[in-house]
C-alpha positions in Angstrom: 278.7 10.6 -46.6 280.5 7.3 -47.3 279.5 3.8 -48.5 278.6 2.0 -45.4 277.1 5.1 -43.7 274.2 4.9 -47.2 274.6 1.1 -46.8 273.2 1.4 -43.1 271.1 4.4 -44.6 269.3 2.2 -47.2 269.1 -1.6 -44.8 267.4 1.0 -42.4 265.3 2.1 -44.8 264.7 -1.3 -45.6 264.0 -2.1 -42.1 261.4 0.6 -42.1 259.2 -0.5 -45.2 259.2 -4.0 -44.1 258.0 -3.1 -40.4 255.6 -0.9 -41.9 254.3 -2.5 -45.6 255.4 -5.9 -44.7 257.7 -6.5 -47.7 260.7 -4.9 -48.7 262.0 -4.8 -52.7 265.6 -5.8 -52.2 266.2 -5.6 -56.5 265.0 -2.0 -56.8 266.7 1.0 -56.6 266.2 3.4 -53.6 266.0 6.6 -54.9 267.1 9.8 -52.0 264.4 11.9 -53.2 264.9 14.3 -50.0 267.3 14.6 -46.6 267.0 17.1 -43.8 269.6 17.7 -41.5 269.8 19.9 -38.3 272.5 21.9 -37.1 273.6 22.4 -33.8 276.7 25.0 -32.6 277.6 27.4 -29.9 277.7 30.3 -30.6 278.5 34.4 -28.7 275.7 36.2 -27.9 275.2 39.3 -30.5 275.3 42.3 -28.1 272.1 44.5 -28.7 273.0 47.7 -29.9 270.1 50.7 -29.8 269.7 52.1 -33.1 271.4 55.6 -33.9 269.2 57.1 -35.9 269.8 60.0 -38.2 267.7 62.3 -41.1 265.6 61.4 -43.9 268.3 62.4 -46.6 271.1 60.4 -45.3 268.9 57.2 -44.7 267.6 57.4 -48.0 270.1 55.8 -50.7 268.0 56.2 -54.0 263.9 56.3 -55.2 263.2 53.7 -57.4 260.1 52.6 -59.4 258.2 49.4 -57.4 255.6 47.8 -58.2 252.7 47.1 -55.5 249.3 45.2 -55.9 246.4 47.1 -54.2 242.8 46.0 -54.2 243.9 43.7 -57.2 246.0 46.3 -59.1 249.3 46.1 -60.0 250.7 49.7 -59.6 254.3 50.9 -60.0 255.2 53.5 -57.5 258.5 56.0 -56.9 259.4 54.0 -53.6 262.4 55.3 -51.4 264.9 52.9 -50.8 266.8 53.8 -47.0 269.4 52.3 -45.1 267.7 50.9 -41.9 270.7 52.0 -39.2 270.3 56.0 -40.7 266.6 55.8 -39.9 265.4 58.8 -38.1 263.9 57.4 -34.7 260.0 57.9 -33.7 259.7 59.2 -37.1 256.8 57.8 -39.3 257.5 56.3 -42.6 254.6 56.1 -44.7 255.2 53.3 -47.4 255.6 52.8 -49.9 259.3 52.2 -48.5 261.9 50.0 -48.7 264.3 49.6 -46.0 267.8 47.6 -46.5 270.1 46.3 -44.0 272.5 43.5 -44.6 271.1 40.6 -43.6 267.2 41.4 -44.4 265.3 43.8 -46.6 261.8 45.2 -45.3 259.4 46.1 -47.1 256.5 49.0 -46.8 253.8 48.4 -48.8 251.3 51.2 -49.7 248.7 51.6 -46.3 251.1 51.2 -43.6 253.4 53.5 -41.6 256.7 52.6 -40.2 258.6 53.8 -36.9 261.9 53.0 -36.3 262.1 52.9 -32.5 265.0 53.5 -29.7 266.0 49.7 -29.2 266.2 48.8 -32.8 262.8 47.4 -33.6 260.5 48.0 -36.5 257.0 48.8 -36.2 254.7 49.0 -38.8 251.1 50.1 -38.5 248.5 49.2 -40.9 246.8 52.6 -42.1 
């Protein structure tokens, strides 16, 4: 962002508050307390690819203490952690669980049962 493109940015602005307030400040600072901006691209389709499935043990990558709040409780649980594309499929996964992938993290909270299924979704069922 140059100068003339915050010049236009801030006379627009001006434009605005007069239209709307019916004065504008022309001595006082503007201050940018927020801007939103919207991408747009093209880009390939990610081919779907059915999940492969495998066993408990080499899904699972470690058990770690987690800690859960249930009915108002804070209470630290051994939790599996498993890698989501090892899950065994049609398999139920009572939670507590946590289940990584790379670009998300799931999480099984004590009370609720998770299935991997055949096309790669998640389903979890509250107990």
């Amino acid at each position: 962002m140059d100068q003339p493109a915050l010049e236009q940015i801030f006379r627009r602005f001006g434009d605005l508050h007069r239209a709307e307030y019916g004065d504008v400040f022309e001595a006082s600072p503007i201050e940018i307390v927020n801007i939103r901006v919207t991408g747009i691209a093209r880009l390939p389709k990610i081919a779907s690819q059915p999940a492969v499935g495998g066993s408990f043990s080499e899904a699972q990558v470690k058990t770690a203490r987690y800690a859960f709040r249930r009915n108002g409780v804070l209470e630290v649980m051994e939790t599996p952690f498993y890698r989501r594309h090892l899950l065994p499929l049609a398999e139920p996964i009572p939670g507590p669980a946590i289940i990584l992938q790379t670009d998300s993290t799931t999480v099984v909270p004590p009370g609720v049962t998770l299935v991997a299924e055949v096309g790669g979704n998640l389903m979890l069922t509250i107990d």
